[in-house]
C-alpha positions, 0 to 999 in steps of 0.5 A: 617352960620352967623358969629360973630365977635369973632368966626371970630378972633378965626379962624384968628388967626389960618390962616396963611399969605399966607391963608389970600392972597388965601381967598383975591383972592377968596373973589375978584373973587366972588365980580367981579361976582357981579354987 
């Protein structure tokens, strides 16, 4: 899927704050894995 900026903006404005810190930690753990 490639997302476009507005499409992102439209789902974060529905995310909530404590979704925003799972999804950094997520996003942390896979950018560890690479190189």
């Amino acid at each position: 899927h490639l997302w476009t900026h507005f499409s992102i903006f439209e789902v974060w404005e529905n995310i909530t704050e404590n979704e925003i810190k799972e999804l950094e930690g997520l996003f942390r753990q896979i950018y560890r894995k690479d190189p």
